[in-house]
LOVO-743332 format. One line per 2 residues: number of its first residue (from 1); their letters; for each residue x, y, z of C-alpha. Coordinates in Angstrom, 3 decimals, padded with zeros to 6 digits. Example, Ala and Ser with C-alpha at 12.3 -4.5 7.8 and 13.67 -1.06 7.14 Angstrom:
BEGIN
1) AS) 012.300/-004.500/007.800; 013.670/-001.060/007.140
# end
This chain:
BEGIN
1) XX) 000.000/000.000/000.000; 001.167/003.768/-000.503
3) XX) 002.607/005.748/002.175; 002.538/008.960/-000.330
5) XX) -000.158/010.621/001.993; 002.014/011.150/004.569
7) XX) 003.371/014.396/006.195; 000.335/016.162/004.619
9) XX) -000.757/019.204/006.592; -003.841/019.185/008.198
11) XX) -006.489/021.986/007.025; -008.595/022.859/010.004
13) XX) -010.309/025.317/007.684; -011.551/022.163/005.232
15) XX) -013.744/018.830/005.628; -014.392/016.277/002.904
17) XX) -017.703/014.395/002.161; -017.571/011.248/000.267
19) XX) -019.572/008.725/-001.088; -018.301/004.656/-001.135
21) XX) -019.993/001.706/-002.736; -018.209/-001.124/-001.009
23) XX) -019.540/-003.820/-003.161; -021.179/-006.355/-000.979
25) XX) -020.288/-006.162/002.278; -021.952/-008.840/004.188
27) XX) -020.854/-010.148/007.616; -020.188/-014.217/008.053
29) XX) -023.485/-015.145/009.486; -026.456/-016.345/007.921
31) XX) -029.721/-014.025/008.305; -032.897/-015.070/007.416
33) XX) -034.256/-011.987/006.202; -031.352/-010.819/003.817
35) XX) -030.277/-013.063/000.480; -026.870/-013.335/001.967
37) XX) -026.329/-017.252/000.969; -023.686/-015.879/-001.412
39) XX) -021.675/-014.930/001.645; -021.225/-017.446/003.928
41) XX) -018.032/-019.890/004.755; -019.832/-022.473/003.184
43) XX) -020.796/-020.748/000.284; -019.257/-020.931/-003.521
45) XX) -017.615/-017.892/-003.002; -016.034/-018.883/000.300
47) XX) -016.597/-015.607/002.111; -014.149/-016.692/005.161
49) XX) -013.200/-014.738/008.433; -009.833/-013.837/006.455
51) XX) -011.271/-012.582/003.367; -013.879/-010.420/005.852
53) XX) -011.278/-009.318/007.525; -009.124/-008.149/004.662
55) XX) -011.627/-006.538/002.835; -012.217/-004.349/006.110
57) XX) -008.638/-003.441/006.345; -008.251/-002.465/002.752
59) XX) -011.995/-000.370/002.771; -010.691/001.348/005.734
61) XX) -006.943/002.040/004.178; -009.226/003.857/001.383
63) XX) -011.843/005.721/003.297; -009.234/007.121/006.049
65) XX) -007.358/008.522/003.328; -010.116/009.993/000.936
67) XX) -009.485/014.044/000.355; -006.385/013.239/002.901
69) XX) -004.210/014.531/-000.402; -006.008/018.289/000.281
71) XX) -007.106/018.018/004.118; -004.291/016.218/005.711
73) XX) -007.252/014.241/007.533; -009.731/011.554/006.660
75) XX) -013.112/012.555/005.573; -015.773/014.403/008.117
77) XX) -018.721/012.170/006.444; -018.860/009.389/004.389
79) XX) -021.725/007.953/002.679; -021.732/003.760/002.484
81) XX) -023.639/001.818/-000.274; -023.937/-002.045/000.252
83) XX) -023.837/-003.014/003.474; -025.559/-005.642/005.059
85) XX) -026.508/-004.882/008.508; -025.473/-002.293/011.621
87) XX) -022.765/-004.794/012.510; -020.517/-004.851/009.619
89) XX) -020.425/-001.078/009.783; -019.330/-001.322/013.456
91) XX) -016.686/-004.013/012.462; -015.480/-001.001/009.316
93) XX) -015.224/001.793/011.687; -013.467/-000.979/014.133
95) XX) -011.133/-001.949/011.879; -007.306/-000.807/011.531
97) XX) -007.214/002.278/009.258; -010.768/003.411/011.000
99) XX) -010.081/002.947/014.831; -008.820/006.021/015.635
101) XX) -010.658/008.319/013.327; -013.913/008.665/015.850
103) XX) -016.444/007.393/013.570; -020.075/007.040/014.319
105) XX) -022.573/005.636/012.235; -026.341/006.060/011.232
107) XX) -028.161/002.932/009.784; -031.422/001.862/009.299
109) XX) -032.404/-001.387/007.419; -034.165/-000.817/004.660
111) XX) -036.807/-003.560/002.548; -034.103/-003.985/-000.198
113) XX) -034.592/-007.601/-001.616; -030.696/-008.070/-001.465
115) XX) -030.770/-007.231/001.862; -028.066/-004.592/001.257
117) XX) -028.281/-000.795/002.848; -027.046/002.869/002.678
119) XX) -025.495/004.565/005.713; -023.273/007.214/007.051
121) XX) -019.923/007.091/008.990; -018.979/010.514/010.712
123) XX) -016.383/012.247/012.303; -018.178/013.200/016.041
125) XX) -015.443/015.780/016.751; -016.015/017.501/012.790
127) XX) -020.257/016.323/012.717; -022.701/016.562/015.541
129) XX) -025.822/014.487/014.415; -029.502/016.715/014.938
131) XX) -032.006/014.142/012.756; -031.504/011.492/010.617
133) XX) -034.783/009.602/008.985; -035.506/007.023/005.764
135) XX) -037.292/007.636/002.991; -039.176/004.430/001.037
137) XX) -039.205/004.560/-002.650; -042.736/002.924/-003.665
139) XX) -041.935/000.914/-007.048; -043.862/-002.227/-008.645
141) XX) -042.516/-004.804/-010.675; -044.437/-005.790/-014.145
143) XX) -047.384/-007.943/-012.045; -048.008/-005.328/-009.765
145) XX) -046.055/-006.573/-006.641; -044.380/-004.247/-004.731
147) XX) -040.163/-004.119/-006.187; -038.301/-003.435/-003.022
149) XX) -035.182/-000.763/-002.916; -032.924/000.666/-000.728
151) XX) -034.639/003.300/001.184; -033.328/006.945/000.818
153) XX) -031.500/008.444/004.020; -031.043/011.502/005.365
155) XX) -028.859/012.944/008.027; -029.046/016.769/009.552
157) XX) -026.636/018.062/011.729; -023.650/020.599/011.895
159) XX) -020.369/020.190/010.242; -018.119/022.390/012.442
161) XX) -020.768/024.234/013.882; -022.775/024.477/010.422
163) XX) -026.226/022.919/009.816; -025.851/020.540/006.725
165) XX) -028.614/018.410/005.738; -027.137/015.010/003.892
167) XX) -029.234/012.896/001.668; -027.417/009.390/000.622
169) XX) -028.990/006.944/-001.749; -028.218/003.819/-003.889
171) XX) -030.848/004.061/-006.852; -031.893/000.936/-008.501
173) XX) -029.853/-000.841/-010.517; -029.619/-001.326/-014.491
175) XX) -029.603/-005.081/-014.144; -032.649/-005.935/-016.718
177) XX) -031.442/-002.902/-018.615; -031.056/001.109/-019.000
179) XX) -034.279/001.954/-020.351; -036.228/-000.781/-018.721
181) XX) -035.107/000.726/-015.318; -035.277/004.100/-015.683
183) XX) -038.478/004.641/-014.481; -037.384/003.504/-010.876
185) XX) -034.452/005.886/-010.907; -037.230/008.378/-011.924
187) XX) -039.374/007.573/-009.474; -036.054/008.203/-006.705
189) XX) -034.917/011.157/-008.713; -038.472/012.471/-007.785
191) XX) -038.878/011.509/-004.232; -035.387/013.018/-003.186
193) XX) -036.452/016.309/-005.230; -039.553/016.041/-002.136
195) XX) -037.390/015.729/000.534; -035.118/018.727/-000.639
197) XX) -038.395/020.946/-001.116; -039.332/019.920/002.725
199) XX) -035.932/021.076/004.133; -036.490/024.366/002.056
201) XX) -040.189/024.797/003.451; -038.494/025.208/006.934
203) XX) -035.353/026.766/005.762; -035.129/028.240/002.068
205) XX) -031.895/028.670/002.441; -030.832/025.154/003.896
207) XX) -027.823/024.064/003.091; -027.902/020.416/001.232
209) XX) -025.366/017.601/000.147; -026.728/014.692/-002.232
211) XX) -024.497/012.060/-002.025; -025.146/008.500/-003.646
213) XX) -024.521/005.608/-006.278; -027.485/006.607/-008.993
215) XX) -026.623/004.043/-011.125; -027.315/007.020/-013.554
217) XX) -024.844/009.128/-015.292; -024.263/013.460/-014.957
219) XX) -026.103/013.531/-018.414; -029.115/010.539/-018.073
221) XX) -032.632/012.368/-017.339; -032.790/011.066/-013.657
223) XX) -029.744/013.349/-012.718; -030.537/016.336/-014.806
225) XX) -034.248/016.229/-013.394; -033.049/016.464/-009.859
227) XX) -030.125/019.043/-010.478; -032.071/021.220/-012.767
229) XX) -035.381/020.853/-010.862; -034.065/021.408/-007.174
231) XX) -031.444/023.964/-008.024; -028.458/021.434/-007.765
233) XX) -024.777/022.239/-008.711; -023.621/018.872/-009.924
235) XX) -019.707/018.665/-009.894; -019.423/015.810/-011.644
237) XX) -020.465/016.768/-014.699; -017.089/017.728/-015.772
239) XX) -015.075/014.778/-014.494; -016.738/012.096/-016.724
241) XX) -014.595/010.653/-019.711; -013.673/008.495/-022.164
243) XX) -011.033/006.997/-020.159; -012.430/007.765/-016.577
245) XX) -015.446/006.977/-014.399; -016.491/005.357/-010.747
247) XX) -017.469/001.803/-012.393; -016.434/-000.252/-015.218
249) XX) -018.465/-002.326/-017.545; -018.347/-003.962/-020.760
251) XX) -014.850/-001.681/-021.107; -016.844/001.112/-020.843
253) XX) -016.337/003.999/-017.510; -019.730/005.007/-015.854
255) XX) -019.843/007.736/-013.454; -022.943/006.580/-011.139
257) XX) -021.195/007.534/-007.899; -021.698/011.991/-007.902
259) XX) -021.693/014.393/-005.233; -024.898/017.393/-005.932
261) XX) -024.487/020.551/-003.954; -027.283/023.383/-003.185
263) XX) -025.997/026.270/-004.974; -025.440/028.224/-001.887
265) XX) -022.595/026.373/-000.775; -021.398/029.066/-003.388
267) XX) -022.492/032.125/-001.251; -018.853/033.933/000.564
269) XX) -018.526/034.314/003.840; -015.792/034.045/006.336
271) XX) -017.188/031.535/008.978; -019.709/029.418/006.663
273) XX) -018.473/026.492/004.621; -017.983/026.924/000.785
275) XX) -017.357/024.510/-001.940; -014.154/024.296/-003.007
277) XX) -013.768/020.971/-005.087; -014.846/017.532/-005.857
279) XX) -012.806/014.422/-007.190; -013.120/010.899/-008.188
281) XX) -010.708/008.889/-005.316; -009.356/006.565/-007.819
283) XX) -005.953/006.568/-006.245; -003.241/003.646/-008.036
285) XX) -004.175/001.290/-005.129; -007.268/000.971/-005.649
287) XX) -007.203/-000.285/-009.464; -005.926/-003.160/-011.778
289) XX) -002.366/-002.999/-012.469; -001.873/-005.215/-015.030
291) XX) -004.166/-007.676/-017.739; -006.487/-006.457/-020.003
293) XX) -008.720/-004.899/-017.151; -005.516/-002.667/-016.118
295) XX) -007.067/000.978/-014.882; -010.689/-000.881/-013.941
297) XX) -011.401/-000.963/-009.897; -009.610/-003.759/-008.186
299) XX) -012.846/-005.641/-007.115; -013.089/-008.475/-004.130
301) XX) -015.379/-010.914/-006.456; -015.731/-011.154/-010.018
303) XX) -018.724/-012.812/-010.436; -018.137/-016.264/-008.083
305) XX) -013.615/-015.808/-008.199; -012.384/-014.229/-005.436
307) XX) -009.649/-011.336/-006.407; -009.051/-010.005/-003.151
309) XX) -009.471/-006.629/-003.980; -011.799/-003.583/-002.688
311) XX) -014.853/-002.620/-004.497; -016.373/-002.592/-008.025
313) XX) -016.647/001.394/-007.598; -014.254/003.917/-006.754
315) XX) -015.644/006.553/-004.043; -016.438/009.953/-004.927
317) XX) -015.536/013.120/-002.857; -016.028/017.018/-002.277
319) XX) -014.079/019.130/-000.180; -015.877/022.131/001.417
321) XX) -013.823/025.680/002.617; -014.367/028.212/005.617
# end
């Protein structure tokens, strides 16, 4: 692993906020009411105590040092995408890279039929937690039946003394196809667009961070909907390319993972936090060095082989000013 983030100087005047899908991370035990069977000991993919273990160490090598290149520090909040369950976040913040970097966590199961969550990890000294509550996206499937996804969360609190509203989501996915999808992503695009008009009914000049794997790109209607509709400032946009992304498939870069900000995180002022940039972590470490995949996220399963590796996305980040 790198040591090139040493000796960095920490910016007291700067926190980062970043978004991680950690691709499947389920504990070792068998629960009933998740489709975990795909992660047991005695499963085909062999999830054993070592491999858990690993991937822990190497997710918390990457989160702790996230925006570390322009903070000095690990990041104040960090949004999580597939998990399994409160423990495996406890066993994360727990784990080598994470111990001493005084996270918290918020979690709430959700209905998701692969029994996988969003959360948050936090700083406590940088983010002081006021509210946090779920929000269920109602979709259908074909026959009617109710199509279960993760629910959307969102945490309030203040970020060095500055109220900050959070919303962190993990749309559904493209699985049966783009356009045969879209109309769930829609249907989250829309219900997060409610949930920002709420926080502006009790303070129209609230201060919001949308955080999340959309499984949408900058440019695909969900994403310009929600930007466009709920006065968004979507960094990401620029950062998308032919030859970089936060997810690889079929050779081709995607950028689901994006950071939105309101657009008064633009708005100067000495003692209030402004935006000052936003990044794709895809740091050397965390890709393929060699084969015909070189460049592509260095992933713990491909399909049923172990690999050893991280996740299947890299995280996103955004570093905010005083």
């Amino acid at each position: 692993m790198t040591d090139s983030f040493e000796d960095i100087p920490v910016r007291d005047d700067m926190q980062t906020v970043a978004f991680y899908n950690l691709e499947n991370l389920f504990d070792l035990v068998d629960d009933q009411h998740t489709n975990d069977n795909d992660f047991l000991p005695i499963s085909v993919k062999k999830w054993t105590p070592k491999r858990y273990d690993n991937k822990l160490r190497k997710l918390g090598f990457a989160i702790s040092n996230i925006g570390r290149r322009e903070t000095g520090k690990h990041p104040a909040i960090v949004g999580l995408a597939e998990v399994e369950n409160a423990k495996v976040i406890e066993d994360l913040i727990a784990s080598k890279h994470l111990e001493s970097c005084n996270y918290n966590y918020i979690h709430y199961d959700s209905l998701d039929e692969r029994g996988i969550d969003v959360a948050l990890i936090y700083d406590t000294k940088a983010f002081e937690v006021t509210h946090s509550e779920t929000f269920t996206v109602h979709l259908t499937d074909d026959d009617g039946s109710p199509d279960y996804t993760r629910d959307i969360l969102l945490v309030s609190g203040f970020l060095d003394g500055e109220n900050v509203h959070v919303i962190a989501n993990h749309w559904s996915s493209r699985r049966e196809g783009e356009k045969e999808t879209e109309h769930k992503r829609m249907a989250s695009s829309d219900k997060v667009g409610e949930i920002i008009s709420s926080l502006r009914l009790e303070n129209e000049d609230a201060k919001i961070i949308v955080i999340g794997d959309f499984n949408d790109d900058p440019h695909s209607n969900s994403i310009k909907r929600l930007v466009d509709g709920s006065d968004l400032f979507n960094p990401m946009e620029t950062l998308r390319s032919f030859n970089r992304g936060t997810t690889k498939h079929n050779r081709q870069w995607n950028l689901f993972d994006q950071i939105f900000i309101s657009t008064n995180f633009f708005k100067t002022s000495d003692n209030l936090f402004e935006y000052s940039s936003a990044n794709i972590f895809d740091e050397d470490f965390l890709k393929l060095f060699n084969g015909k995949y070189k460049g592509a996220p260095f992933r713990t399963y491909v399909g049923k082989k172990y690999k050893g590796g991280y996740s299947d996305h890299f995280p996103v980040y955004a570093i905010f000013k005083k």
